[in-house]
PAZAPA-4460 file (N, C-alpha, C; in steps of 0.05 Angstrom, whole numbers, plus 32768, in hexadecimal, padded with zeros to 4 digits):
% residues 90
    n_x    n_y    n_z   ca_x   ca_y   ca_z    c_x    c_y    c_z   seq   type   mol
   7AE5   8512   832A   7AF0   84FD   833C   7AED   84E2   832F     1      X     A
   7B06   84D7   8328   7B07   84BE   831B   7B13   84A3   8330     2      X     A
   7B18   84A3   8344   7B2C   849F   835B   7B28   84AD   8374     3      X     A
   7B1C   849D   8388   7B1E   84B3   839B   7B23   84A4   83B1     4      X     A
   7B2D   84AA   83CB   7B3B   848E   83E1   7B3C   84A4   83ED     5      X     A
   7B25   84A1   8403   7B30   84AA   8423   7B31   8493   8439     6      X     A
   7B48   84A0   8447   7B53   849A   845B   7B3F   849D   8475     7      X     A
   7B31   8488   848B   7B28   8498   8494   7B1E   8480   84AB     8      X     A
   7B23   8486   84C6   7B20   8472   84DC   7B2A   8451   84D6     9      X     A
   7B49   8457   84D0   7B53   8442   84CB   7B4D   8434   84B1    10      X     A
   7B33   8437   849B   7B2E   842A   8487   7B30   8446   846D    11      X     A
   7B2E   8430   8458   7B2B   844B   8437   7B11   8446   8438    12      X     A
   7B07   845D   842D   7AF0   845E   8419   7AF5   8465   8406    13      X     A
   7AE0   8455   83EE   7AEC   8455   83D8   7AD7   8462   83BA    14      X     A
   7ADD   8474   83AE   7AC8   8478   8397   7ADD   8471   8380    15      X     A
   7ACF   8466   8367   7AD8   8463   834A   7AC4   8467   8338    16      X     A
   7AD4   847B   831E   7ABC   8483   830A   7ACC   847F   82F2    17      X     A
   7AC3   847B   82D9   7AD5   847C   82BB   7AE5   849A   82C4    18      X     A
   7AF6   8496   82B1   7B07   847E   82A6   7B0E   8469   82B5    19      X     A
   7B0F   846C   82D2   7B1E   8456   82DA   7B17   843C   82DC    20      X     A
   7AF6   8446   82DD   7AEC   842A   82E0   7ACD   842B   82E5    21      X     A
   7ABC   841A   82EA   7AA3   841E   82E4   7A9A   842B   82FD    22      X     A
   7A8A   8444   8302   7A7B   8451   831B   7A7B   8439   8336    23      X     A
   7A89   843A   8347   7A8B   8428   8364   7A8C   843B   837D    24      X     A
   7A7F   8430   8391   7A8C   843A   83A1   7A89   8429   83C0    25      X     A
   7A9D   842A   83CE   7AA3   8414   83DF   7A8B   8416   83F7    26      X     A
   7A7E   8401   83FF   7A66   8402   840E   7A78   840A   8428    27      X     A
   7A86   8410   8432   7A90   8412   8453   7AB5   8415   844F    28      X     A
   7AB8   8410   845C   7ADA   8418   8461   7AE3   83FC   845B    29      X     A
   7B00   83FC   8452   7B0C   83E8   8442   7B21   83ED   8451    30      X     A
   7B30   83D4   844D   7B56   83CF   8448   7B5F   83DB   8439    31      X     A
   7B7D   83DB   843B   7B86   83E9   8422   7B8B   83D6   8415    32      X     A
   7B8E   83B7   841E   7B8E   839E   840C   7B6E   8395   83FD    33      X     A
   7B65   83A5   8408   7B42   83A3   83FE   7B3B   83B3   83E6    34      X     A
   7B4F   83CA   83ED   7B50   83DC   83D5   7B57   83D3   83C4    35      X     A
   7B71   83D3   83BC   7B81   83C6   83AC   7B6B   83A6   8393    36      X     A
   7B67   839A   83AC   7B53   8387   839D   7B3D   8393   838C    37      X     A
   7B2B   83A3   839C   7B12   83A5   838A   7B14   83BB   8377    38      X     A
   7B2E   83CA   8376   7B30   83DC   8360   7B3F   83D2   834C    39      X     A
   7B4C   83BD   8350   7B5F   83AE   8336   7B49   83A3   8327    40      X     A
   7B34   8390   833C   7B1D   8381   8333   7B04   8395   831C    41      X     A
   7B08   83A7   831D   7AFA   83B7   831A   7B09   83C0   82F9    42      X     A
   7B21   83C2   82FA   7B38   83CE   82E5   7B44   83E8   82E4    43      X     A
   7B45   83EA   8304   7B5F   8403   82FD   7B7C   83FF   8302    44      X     A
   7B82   840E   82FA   7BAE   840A   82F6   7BAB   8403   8313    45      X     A
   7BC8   83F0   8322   7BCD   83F4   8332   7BD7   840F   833F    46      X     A
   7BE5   8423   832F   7BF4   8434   8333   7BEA   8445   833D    47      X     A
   7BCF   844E   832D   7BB8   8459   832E   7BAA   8461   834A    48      X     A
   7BA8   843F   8353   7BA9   8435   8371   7BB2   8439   8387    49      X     A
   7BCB   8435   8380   7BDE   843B   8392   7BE1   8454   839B    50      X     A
   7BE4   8469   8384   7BEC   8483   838A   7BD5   8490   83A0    51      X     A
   7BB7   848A   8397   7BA9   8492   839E   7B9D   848A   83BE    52      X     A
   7BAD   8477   83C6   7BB3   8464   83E9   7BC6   8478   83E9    53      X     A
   7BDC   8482   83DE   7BF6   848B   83F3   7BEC   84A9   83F1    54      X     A
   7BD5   84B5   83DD   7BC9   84D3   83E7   7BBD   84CA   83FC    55      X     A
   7BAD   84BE   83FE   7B9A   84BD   8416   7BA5   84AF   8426    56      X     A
   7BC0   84A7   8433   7BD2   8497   844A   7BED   848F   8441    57      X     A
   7BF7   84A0   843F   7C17   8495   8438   7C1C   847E   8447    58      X     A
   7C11   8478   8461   7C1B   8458   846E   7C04   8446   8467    59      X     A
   7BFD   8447   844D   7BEE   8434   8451   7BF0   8415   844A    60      X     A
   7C0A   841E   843C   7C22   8400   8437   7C22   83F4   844C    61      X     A
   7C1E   83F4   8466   7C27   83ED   8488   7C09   83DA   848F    62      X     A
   7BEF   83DF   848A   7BE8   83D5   8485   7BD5   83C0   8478    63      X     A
   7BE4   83CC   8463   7BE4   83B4   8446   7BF4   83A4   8449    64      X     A
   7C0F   8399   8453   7C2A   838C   8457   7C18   837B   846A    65      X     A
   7C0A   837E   848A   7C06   837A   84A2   7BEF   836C   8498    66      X     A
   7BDC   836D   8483   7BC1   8361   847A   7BD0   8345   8469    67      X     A
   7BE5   834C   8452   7BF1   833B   8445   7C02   8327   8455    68      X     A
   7C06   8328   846A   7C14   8317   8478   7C01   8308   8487    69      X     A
   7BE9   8317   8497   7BD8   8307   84A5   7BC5   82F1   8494    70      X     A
   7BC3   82F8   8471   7BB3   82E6   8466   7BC8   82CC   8468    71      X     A
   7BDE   82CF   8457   7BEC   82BE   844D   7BF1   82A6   846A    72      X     A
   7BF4   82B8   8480   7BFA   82AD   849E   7BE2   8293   84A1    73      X     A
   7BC6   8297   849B   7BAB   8295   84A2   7BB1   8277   8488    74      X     A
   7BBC   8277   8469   7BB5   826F   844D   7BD4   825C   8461    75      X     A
   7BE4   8261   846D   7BF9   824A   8472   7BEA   823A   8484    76      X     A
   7BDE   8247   8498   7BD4   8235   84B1   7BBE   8229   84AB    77      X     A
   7BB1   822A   848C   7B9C   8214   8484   7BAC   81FD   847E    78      X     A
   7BB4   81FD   846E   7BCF   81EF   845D   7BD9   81DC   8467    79      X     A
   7BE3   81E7   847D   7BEF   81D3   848F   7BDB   81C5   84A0    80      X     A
   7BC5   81D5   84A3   7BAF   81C0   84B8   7BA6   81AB   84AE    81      X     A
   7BA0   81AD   848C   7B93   81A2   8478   7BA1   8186   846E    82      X     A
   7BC4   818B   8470   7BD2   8178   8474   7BD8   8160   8492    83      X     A
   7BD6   816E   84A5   7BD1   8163   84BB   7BB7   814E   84BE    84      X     A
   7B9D   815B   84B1   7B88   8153   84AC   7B89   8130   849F    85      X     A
   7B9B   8138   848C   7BA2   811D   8479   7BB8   810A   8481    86      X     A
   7BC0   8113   8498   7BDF   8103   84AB   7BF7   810A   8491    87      X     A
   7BF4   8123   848B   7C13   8130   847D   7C0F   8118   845F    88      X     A
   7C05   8107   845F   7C0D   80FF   8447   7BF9   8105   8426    89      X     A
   7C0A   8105   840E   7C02   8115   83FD   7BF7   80FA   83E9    90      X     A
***
């Protein structure tokens, strides 16, 4: 087992061993945007990644999309508060 991702009460759990990357394994259930992060961070292929989310949840693109929209949502509505903060001017 070099890769391993279960699916399981809405979150992955996650193990990694060489080759892919150094012995890890995820303290509790993750995102699949959580995944993605700490196994890139770590150095494995994305592909690697990926494949191994769509064995253990083919939908798990749905929500990874739904996480990537709520950050960016959260990273606009600082942005703009931060500018408000300063009366819009730069």
């Amino acid at each position: 087992m070099a890769l391993d991702i279960v699916y399981e009460s809405g979150g992955y759990r996650v193990s990694v061993s060489p080759p892919h990357a150094e012995s890890w394994r995820s303290p509790g259930l993750l995102t699949p945007t959580k995944v993605l992060e700490e196994l890139s961070a770590r150095g494995c292929h994305s592909t690697d990644i990926t494949d191994a989310l769509y064995a253990a949840n083919p939908n798990w693109t749905v929500a990874h999309d739904a996480e990537v929209r709520r950050r960016r949502d959260e990273e606009l509505k600082k942005i703009l508060s931060e500018s408000t903060d300063r009366g819009g001017d730069e």
